[in-house]
N, CA, C and O atoms as a GROMACS GRO file, in nm:
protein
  588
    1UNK      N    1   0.084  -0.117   0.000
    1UNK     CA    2   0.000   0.000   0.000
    1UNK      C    3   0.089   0.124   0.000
    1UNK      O    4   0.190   0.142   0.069
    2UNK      N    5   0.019   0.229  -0.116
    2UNK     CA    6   0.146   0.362  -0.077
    2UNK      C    7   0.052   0.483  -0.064
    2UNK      O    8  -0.043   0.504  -0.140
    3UNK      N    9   0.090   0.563   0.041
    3UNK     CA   10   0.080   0.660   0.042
    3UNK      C   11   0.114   0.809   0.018
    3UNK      O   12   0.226   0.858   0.035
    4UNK      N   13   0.065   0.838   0.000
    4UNK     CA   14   0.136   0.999  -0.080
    4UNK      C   15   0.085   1.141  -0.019
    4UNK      O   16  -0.031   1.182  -0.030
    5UNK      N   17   0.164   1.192   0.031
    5UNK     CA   18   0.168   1.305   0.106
    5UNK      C   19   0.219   1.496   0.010
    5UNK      O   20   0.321   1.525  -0.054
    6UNK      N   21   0.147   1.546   0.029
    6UNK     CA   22   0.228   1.678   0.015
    6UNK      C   23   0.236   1.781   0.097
    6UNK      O   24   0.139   1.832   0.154
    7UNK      N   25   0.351   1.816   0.106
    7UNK     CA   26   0.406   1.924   0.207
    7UNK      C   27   0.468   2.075   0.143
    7UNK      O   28   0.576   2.100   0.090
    8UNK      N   29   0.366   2.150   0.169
    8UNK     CA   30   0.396   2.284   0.124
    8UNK      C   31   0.518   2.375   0.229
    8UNK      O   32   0.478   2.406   0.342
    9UNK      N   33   0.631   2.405   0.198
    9UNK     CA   34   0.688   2.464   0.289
    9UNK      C   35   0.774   2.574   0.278
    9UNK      O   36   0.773   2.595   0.156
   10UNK      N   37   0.835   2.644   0.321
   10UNK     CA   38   0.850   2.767   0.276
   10UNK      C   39   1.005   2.729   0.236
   10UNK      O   40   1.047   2.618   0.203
   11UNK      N   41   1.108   2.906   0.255
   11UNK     CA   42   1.224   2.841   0.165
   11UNK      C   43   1.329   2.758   0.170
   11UNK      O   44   1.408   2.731   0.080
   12UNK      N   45   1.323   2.706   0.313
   12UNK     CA   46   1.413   2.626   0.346
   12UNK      C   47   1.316   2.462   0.390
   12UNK      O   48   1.218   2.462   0.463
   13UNK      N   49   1.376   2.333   0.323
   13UNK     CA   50   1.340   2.212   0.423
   13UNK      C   51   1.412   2.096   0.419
   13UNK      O   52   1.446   2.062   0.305
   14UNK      N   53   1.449   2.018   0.517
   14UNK     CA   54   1.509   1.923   0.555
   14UNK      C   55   1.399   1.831   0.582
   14UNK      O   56   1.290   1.868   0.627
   15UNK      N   57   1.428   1.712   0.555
   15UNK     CA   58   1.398   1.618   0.586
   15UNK      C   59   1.441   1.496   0.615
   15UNK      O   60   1.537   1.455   0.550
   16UNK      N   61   1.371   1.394   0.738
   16UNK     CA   62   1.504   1.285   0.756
   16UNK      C   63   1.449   1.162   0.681
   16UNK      O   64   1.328   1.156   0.656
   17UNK      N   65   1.501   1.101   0.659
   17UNK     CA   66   1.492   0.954   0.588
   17UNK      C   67   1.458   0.852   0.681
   17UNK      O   68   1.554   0.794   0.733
   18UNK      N   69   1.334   0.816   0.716
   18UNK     CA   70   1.295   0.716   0.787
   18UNK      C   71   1.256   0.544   0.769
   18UNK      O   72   1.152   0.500   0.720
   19UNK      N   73   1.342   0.482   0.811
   19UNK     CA   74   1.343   0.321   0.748
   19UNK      C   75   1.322   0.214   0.899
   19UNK      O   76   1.394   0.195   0.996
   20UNK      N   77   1.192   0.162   0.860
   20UNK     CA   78   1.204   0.078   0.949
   20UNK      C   79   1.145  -0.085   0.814
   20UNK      O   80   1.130  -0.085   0.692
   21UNK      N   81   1.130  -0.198   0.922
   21UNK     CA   82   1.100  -0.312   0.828
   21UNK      C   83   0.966  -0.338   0.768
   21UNK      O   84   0.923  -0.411   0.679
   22UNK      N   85   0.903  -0.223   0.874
   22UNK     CA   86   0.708  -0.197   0.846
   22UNK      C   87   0.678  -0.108   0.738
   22UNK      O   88   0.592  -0.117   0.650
   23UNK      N   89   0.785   0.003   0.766
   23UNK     CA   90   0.706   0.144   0.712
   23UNK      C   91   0.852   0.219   0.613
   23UNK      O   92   0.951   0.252   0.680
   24UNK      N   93   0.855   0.237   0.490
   24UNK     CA   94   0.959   0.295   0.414
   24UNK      C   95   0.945   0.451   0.372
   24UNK      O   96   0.871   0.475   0.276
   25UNK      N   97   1.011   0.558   0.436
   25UNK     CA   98   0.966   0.722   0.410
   25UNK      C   99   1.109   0.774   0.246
   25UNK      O  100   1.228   0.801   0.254
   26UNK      N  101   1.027   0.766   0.137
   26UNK     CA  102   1.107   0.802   0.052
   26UNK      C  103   1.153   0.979   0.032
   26UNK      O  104   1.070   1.031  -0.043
   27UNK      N  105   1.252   1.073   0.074
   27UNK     CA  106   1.230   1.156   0.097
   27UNK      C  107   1.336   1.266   0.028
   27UNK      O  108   1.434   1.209  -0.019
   28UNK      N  109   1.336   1.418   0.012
   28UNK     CA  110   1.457   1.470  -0.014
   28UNK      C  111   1.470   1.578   0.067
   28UNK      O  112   1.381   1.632   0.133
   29UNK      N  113   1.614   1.616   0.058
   29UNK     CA  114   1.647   1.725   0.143
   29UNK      C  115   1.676   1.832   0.054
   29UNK      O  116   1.689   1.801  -0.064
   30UNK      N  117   1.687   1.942   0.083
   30UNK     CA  118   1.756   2.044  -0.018
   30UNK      C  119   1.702   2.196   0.010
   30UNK      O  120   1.637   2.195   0.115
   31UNK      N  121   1.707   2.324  -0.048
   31UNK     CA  122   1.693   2.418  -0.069
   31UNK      C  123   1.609   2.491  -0.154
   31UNK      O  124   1.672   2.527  -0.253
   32UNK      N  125   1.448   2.540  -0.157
   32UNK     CA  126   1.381   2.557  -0.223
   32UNK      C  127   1.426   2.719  -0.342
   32UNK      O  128   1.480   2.824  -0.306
   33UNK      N  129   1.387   2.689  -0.452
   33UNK     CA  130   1.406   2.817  -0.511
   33UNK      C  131   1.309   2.877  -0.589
   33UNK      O  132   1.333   2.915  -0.704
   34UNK      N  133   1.178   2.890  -0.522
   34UNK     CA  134   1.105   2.992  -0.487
   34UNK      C  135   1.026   2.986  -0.351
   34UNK      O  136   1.030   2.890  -0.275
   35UNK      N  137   0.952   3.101  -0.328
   35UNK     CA  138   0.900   3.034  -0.216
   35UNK      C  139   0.808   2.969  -0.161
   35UNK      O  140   0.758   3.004  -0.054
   36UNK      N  141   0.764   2.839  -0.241
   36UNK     CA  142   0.682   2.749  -0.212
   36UNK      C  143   0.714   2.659  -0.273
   36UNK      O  144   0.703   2.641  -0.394
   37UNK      N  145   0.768   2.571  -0.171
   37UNK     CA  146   0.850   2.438  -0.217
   37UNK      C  147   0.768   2.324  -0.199
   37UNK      O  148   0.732   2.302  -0.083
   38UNK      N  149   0.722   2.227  -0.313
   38UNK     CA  150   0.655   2.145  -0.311
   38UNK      C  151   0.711   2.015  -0.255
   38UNK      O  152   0.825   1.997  -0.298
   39UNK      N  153   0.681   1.940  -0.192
   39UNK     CA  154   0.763   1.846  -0.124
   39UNK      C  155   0.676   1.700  -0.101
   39UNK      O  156   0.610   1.670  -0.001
   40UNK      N  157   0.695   1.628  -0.208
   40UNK     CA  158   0.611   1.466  -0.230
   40UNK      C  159   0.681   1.340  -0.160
   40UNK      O  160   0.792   1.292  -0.187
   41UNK      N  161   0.574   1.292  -0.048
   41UNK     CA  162   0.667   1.222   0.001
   41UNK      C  163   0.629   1.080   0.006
   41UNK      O  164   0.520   1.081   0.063
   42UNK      N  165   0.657   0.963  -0.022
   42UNK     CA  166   0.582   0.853  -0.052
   42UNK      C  167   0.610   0.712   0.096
   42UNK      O  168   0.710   0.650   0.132
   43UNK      N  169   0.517   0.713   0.127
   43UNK     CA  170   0.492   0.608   0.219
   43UNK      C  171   0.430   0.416   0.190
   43UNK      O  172   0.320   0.363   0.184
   44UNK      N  173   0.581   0.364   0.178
   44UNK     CA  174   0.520   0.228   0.108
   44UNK      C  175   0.525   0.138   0.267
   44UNK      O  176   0.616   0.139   0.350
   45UNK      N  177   0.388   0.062   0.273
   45UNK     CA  178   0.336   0.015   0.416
   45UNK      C  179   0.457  -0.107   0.351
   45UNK      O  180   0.519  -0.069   0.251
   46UNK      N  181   0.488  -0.243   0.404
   46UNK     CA  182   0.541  -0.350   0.387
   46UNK      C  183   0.446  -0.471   0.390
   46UNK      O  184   0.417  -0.527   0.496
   47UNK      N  185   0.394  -0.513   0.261
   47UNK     CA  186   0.282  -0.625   0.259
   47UNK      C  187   0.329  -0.690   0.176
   47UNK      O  188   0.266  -0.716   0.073
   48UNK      N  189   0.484  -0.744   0.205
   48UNK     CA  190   0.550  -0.874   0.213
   48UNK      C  191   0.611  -0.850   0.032
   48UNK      O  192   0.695  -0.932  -0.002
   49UNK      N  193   0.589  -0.792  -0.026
   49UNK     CA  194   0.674  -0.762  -0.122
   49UNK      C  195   0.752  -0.658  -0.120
   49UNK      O  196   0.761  -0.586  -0.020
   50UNK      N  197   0.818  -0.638  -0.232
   50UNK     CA  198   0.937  -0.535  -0.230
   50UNK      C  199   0.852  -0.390  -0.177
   50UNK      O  200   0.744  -0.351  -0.221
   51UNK      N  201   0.937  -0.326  -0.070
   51UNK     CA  202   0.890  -0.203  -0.002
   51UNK      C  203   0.924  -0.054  -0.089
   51UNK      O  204   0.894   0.059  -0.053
   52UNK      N  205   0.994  -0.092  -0.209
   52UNK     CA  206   1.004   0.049  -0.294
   52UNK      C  207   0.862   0.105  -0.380
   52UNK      O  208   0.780   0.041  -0.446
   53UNK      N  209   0.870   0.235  -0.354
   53UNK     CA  210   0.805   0.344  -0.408
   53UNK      C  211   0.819   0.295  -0.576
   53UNK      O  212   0.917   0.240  -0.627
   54UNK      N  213   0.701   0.330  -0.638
   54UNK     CA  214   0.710   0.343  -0.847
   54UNK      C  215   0.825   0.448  -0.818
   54UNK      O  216   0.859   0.516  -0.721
   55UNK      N  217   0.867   0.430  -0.948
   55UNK     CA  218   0.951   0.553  -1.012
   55UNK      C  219   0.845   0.641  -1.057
   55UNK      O  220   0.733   0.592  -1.059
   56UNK      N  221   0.859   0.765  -1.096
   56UNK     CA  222   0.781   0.868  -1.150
   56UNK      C  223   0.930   0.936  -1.230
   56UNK      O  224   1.052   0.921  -1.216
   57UNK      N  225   0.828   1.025  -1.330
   57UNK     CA  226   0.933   1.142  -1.365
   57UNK      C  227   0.934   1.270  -1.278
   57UNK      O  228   0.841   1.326  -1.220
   58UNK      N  229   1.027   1.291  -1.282
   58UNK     CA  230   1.077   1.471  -1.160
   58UNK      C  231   1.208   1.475  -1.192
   58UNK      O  232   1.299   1.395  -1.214
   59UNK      N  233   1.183   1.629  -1.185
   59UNK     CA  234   1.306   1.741  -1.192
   59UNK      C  235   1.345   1.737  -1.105
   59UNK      O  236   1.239   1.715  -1.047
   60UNK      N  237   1.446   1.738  -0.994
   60UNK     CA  238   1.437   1.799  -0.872
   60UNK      C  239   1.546   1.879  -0.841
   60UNK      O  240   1.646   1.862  -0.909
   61UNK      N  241   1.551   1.991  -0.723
   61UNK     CA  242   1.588   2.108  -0.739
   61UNK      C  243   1.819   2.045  -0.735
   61UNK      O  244   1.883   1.940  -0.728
   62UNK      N  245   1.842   2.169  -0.744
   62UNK     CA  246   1.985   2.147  -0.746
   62UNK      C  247   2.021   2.176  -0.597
   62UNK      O  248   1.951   2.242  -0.520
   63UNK      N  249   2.148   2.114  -0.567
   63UNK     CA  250   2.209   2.162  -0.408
   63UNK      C  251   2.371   2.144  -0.431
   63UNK      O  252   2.430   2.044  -0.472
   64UNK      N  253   2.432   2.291  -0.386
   64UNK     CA  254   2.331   2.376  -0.314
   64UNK      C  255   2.310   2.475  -0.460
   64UNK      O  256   2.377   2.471  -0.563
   65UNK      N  257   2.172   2.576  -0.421
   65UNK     CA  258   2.154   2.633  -0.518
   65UNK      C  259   2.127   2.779  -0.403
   65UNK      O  260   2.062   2.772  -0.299
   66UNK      N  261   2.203   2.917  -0.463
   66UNK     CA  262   2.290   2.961  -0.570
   66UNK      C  263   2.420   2.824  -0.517
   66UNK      O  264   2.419   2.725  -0.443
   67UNK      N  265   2.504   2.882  -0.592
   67UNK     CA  266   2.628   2.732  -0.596
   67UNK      C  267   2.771   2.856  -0.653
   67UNK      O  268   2.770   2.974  -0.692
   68UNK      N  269   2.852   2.780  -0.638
   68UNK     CA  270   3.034   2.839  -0.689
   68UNK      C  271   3.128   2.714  -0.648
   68UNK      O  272   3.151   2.716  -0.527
   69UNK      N  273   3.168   2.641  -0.695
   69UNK     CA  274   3.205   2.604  -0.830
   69UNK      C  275   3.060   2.488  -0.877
   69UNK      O  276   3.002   2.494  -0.985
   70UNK      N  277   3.040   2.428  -0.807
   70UNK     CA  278   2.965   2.359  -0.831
   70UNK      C  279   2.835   2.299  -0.778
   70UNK      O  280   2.803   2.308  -0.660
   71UNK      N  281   2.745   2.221  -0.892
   71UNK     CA  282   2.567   2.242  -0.815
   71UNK      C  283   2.564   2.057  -0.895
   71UNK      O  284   2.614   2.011  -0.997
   72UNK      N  285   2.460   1.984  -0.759
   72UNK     CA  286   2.420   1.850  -0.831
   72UNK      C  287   2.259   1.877  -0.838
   72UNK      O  288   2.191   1.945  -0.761
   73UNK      N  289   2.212   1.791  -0.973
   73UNK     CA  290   2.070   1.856  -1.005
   73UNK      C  291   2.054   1.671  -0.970
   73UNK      O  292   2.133   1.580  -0.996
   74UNK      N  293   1.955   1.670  -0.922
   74UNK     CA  294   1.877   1.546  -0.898
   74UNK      C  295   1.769   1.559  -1.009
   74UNK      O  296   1.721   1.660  -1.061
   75UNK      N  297   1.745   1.419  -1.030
   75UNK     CA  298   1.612   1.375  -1.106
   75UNK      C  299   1.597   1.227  -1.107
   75UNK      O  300   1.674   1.152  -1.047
   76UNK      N  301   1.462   1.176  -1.199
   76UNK     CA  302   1.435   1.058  -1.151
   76UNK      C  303   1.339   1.049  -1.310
   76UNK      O  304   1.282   1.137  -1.374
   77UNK      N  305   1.354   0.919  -1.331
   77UNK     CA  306   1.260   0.866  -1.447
   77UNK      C  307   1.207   0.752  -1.426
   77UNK      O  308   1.270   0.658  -1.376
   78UNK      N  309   1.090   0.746  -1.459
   78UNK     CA  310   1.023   0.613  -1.431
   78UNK      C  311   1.014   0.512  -1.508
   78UNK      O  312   0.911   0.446  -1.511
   79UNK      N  313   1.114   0.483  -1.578
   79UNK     CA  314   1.112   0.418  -1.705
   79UNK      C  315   1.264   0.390  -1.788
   79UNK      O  316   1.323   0.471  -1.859
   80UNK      N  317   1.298   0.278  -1.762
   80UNK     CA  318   1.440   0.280  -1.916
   80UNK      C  319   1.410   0.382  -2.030
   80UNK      O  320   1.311   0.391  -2.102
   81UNK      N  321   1.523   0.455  -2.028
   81UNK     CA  322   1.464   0.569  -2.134
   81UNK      C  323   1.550   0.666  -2.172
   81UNK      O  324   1.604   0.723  -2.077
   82UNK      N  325   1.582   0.706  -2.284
   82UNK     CA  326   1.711   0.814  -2.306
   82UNK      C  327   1.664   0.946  -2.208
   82UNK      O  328   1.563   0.979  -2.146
   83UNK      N  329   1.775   0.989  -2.229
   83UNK     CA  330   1.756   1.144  -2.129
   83UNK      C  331   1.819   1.235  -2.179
   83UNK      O  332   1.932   1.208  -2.220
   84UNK      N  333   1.781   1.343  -2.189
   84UNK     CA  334   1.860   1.496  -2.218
   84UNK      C  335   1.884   1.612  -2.069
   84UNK      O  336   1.788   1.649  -2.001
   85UNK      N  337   2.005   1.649  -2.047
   85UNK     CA  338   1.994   1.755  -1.946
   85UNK      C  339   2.125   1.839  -1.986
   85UNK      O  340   2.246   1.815  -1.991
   86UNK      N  341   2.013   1.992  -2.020
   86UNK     CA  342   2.082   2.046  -2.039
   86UNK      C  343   2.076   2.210  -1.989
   86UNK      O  344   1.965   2.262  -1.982
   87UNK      N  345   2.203   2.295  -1.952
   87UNK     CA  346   2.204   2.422  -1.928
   87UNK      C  347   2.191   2.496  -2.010
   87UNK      O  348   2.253   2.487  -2.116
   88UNK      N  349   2.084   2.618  -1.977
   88UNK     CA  350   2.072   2.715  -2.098
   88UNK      C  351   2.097   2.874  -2.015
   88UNK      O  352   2.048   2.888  -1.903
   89UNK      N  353   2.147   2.946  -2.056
   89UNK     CA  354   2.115   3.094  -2.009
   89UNK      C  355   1.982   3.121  -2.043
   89UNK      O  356   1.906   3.050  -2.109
   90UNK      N  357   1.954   3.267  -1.976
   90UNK     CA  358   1.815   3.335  -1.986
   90UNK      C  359   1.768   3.366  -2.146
   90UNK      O  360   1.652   3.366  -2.187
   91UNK      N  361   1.847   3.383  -2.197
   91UNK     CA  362   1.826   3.407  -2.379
   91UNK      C  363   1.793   3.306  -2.417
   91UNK      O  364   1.770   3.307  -2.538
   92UNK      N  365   1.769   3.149  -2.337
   92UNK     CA  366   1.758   3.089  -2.453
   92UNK      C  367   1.916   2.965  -2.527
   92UNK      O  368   1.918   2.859  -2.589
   93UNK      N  369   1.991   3.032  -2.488
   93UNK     CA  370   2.093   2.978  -2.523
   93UNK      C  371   2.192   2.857  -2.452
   93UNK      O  372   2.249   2.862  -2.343
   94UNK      N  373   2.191   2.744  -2.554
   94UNK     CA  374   2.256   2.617  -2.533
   94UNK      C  375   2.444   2.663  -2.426
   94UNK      O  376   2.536   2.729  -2.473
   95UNK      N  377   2.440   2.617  -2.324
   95UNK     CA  378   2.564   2.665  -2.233
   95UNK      C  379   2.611   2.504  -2.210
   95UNK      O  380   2.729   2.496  -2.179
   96UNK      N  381   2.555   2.404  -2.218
   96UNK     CA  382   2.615   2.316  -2.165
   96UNK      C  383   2.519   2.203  -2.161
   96UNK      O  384   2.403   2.212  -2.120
   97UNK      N  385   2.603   2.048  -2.230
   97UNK     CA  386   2.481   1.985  -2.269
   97UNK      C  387   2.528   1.858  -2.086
   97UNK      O  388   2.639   1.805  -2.084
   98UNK      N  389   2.469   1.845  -2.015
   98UNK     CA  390   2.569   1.737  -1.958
   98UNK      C  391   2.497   1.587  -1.967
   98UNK      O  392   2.552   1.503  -1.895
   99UNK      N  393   2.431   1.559  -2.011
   99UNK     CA  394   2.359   1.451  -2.100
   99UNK      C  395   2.323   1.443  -2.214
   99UNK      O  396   2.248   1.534  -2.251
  100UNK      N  397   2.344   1.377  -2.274
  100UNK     CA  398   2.293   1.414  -2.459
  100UNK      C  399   2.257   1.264  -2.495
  100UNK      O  400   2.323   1.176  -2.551
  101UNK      N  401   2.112   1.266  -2.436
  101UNK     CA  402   2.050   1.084  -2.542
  101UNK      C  403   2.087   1.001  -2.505
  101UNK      O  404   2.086   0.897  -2.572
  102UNK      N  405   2.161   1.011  -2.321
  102UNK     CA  406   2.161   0.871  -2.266
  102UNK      C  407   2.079   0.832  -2.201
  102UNK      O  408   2.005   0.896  -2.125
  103UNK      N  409   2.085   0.651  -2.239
  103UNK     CA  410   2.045   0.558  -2.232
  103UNK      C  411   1.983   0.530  -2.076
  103UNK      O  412   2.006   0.409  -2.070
  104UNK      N  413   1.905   0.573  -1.916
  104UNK     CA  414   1.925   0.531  -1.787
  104UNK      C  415   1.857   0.441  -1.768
  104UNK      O  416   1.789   0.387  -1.856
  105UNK      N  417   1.861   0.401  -1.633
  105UNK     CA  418   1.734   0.295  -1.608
  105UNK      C  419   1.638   0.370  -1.501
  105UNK      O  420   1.657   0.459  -1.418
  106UNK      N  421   1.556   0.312  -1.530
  106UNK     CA  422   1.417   0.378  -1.415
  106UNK      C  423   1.487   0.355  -1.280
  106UNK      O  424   1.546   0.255  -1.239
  107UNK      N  425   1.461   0.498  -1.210
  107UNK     CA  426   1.514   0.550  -1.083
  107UNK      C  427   1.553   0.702  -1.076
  107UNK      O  428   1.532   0.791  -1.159
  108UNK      N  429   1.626   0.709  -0.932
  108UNK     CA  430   1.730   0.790  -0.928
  108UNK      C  431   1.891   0.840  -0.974
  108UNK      O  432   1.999   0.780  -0.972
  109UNK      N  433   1.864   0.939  -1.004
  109UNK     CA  434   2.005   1.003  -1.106
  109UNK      C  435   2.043   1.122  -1.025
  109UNK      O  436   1.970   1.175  -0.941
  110UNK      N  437   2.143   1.153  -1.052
  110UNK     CA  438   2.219   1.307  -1.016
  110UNK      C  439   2.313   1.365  -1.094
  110UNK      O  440   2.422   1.316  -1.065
  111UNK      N  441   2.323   1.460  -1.194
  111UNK     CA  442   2.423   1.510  -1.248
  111UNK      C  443   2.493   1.582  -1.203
  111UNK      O  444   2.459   1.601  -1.086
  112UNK      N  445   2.605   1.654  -1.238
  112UNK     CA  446   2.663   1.775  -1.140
  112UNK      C  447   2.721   1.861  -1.248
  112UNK      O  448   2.790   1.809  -1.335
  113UNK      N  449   2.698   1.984  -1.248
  113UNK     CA  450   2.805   2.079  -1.289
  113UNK      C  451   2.860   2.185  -1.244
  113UNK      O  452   2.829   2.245  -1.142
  114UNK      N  453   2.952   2.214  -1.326
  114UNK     CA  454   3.114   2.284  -1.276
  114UNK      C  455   3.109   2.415  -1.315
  114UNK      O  456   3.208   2.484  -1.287
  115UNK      N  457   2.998   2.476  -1.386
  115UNK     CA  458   2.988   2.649  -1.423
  115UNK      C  459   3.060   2.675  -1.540
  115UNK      O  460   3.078   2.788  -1.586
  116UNK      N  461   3.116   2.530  -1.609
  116UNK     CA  462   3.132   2.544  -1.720
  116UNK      C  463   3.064   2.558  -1.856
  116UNK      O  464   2.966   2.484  -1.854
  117UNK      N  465   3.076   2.633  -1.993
  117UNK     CA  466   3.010   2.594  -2.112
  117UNK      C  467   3.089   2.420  -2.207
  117UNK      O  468   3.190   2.354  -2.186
  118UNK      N  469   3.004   2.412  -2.285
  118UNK     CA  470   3.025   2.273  -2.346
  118UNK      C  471   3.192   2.339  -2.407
  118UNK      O  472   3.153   2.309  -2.520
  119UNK      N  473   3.297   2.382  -2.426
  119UNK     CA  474   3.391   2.382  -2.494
  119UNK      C  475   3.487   2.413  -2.345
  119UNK      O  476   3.607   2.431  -2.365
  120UNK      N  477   3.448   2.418  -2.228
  120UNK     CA  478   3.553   2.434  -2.089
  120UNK      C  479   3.577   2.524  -2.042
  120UNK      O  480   3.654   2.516  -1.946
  121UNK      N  481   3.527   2.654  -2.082
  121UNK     CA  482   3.490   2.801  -2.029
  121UNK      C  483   3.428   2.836  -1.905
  121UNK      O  484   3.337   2.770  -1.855
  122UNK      N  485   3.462   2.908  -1.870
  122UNK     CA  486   3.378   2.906  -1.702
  122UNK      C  487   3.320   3.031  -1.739
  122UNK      O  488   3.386   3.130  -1.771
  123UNK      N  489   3.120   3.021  -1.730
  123UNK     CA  490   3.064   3.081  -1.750
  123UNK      C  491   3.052   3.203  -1.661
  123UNK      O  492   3.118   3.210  -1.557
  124UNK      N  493   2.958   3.311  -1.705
  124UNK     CA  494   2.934   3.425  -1.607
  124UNK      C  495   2.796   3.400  -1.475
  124UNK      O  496   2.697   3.326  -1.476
  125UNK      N  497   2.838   3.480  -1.390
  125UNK     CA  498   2.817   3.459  -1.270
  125UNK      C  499   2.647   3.520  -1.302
  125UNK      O  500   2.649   3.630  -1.356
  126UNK      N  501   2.512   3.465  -1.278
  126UNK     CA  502   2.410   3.486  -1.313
  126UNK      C  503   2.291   3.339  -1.282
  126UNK      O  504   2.315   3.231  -1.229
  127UNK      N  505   2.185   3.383  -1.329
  127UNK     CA  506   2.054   3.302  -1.365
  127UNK      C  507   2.061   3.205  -1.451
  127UNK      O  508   2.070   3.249  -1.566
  128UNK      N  509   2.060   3.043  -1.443
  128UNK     CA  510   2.089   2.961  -1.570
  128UNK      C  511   1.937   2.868  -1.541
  128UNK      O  512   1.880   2.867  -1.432
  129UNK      N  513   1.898   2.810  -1.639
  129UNK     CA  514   1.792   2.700  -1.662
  129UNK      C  515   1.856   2.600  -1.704
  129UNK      O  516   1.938   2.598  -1.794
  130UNK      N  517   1.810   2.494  -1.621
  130UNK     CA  518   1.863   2.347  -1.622
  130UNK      C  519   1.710   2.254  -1.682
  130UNK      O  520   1.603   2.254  -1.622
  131UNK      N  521   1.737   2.182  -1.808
  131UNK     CA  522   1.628   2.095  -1.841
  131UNK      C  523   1.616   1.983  -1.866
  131UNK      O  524   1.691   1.924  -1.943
  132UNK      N  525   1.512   1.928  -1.802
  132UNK     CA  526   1.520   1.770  -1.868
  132UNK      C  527   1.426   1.759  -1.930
  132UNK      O  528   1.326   1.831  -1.930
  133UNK      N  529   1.460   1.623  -2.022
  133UNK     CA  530   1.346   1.600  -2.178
  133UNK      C  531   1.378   1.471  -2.153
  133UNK      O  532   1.491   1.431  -2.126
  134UNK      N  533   1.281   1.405  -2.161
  134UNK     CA  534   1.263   1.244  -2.181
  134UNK      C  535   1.159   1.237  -2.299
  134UNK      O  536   1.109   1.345  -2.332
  135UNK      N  537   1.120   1.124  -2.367
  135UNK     CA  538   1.007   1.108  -2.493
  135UNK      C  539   0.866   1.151  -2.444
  135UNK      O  540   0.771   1.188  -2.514
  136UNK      N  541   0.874   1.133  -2.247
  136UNK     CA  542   0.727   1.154  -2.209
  136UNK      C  543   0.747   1.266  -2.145
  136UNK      O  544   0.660   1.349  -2.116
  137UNK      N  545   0.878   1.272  -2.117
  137UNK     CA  546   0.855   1.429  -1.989
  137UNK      C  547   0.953   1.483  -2.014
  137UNK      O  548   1.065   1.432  -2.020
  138UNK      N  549   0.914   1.632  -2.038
  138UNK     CA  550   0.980   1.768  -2.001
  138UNK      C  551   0.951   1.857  -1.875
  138UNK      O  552   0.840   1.878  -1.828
  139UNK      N  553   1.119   1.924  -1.810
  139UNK     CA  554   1.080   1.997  -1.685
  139UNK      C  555   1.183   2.109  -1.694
  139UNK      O  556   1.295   2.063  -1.718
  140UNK      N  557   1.182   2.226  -1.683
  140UNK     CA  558   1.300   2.291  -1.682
  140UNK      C  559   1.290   2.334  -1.464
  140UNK      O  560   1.209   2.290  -1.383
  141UNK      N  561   1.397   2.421  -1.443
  141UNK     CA  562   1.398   2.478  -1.322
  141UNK      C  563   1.502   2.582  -1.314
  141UNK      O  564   1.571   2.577  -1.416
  142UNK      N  565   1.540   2.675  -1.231
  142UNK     CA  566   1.663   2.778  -1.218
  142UNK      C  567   1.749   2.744  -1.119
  142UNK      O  568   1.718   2.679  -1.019
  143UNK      N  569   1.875   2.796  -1.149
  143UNK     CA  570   1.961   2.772  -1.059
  143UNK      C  571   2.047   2.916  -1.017
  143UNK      O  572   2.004   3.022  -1.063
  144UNK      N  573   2.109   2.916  -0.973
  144UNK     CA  574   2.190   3.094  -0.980
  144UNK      C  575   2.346   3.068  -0.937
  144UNK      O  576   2.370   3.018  -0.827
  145UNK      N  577   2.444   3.100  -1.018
  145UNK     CA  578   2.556   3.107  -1.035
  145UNK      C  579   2.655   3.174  -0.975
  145UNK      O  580   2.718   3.250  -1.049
  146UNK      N  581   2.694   3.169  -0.841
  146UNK     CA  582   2.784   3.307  -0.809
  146UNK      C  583   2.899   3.311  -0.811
  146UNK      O  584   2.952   3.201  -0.796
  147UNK      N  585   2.997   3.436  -0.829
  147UNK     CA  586   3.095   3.470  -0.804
  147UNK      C  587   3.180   3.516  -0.703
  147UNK      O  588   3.297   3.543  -0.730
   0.00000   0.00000   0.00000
């Protein structure tokens, strides 16, 4: 049996990871970047089969975000399935591909980047959009860059 919870919370939330052999709390921690951080939390009871949560698709936010030198963007796909994630500035413009059409398996992922563009440049200190594209799901989100 699963349950599903949402927790509206403001800009900061932690959360702890709770595991016992009854009750499994699937959860994340991190730094909201705006101020209403949506927060899904899945409760699988233990009725003698495997106690994991479905996969779903989600973006999820980067940490830490703003960031210098570097930010990990979490996400998750529910499905074997190519993936795209990529950085764009506010114009619009391609800065950095750090996935291009690979292959994952349904679950949890984390990428990380370094404030670099795709040729090894260390970009300017600002507002960037981070996106993912799968065949079924698209999500973009912001991150902020400092110097």
């Amino acid at each position: 049996m699963i349950i599903r919870s949402t927790i509206r919370l403001g800009l900061v939330c932690a959360l702890v990871l709770l595991a016992s052999s009854s009750l499994t709390a699937h959860a994340a921690t991190g730094t909201a970047d705006s101020p209403l951080f949506e927060l899904n939390t899945l409760w699988a009871a233990d009725t003698g089969g495997p106690s994991e949560a479905p996969h779903r698709n989600r973006l999820g936010g980067c940490y830490p975000n703003p960031f210098n030198p570097l930010t990990t963007i979490n996400f998750e796909v529910g499905e074997r399935t190519t993936v795209n994630l990529r950085i764009y500035d506010l114009q619009g413009h391609l800065v950095r591909s750090l996935l291009a059409d690979e292959l994952l398996a349904a679950g949890g992922h984390r990428a990380t980047w370094d404030g670099r563009d795709d040729h090894g440049n260390q970009t300017a200190a600002g507002v960037y959009l981070y996106r993912l594209v799968t065949p079924k799901f698209t999500a973009s989100r912001s991150m902020i860059l400092l110097k």
